[in-house]
C-alpha angles and dihedrals in degrees: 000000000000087000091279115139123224101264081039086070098046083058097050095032086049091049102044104073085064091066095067096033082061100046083049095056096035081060099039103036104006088233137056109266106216089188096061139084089257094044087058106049081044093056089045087051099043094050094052088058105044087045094044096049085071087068101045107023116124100188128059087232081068101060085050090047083055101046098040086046086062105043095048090047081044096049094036096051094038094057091064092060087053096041101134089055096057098044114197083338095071088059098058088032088055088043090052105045090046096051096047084054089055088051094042083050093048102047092067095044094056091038095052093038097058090048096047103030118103093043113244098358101051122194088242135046102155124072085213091058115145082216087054095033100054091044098051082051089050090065087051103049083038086055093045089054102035095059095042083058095054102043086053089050084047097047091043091046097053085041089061100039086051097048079037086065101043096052100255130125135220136233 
């Protein structure tokens, strides 16, 4: 079905539970939250995919989309082990890295989906396609804005701890 091997759908059965965890913590943190229950099934389920691409992958991108995946969940979940060393700088680097791996996630699936849904007739046969095409854009200009949101949350929210500390209120 849809042209996936066996071991094709253990790596897209084993990422895809990372798409909604993400969605879940984007709503309710604006961020994903690597110490928490749902940080950690993301990061399971992210690692299953970014290892398992290696073993399916057709394309040389793919083998980039898997390595970079790693190193940036590697690197995301690592700085808050190492907090205290990055200062206010290990929270926005964390948020960053976390969310490039959503939208490095997210660039195959709609990729793949297009070319393989519906079975047997996809919406989409040409790499150049404008549906392709538009919707690859749409995770650009979704990751443009996104982290733009969340730097600003980041920056409010240690304003606010910091002016919090000193005794001073916000308006």
């Amino acid at each position: 079905m849809f042209g996936i091997s066996p071991l094709g759908w253990v790596h897209t059965l084993g990422s895809l539970p990372a798409i909604p965890l993400a969605i879940y913590m984007f709503a309710r943190h604006g961020r994903i939250v690597p110490r928490s229950a749902p940080g950690a099934l993301y990061f399971v389920s992210m690692l299953i995919g970014g290892t398992t691409v290696f073993l399916v992958a057709r394309e040389p991108i793919s083998y980039g989309i898997g390595a970079a995946t790693i190193l940036l969940l590697v690197a995301g979940y690592g700085i808050g082990r190492r907090m205290s060393q990055f200062g206010r700088a290990g929270i926005y680097l964390e948020t960053i890295f976390l969310t490039l791996t959503t939208i490095l996630l997210m660039v195959p699936s709609v990729s793949e989906t297009l070319r393989r849904v519906p079975d047997g007739h996809p919406l989409v046969t040409d790499p150049k396609s404008p549906l392709l095409l538009v919707s690859l854009a749409s995770l650009v200009v979704m990751l443009i804005v996104g982290l733009t949101v969340q730097i600003l949350q980041l920056r409010r929210r240690s304003r606010f701890a910091h002016d919090s500390s000193q005794g001073g209120t916000t308006a």
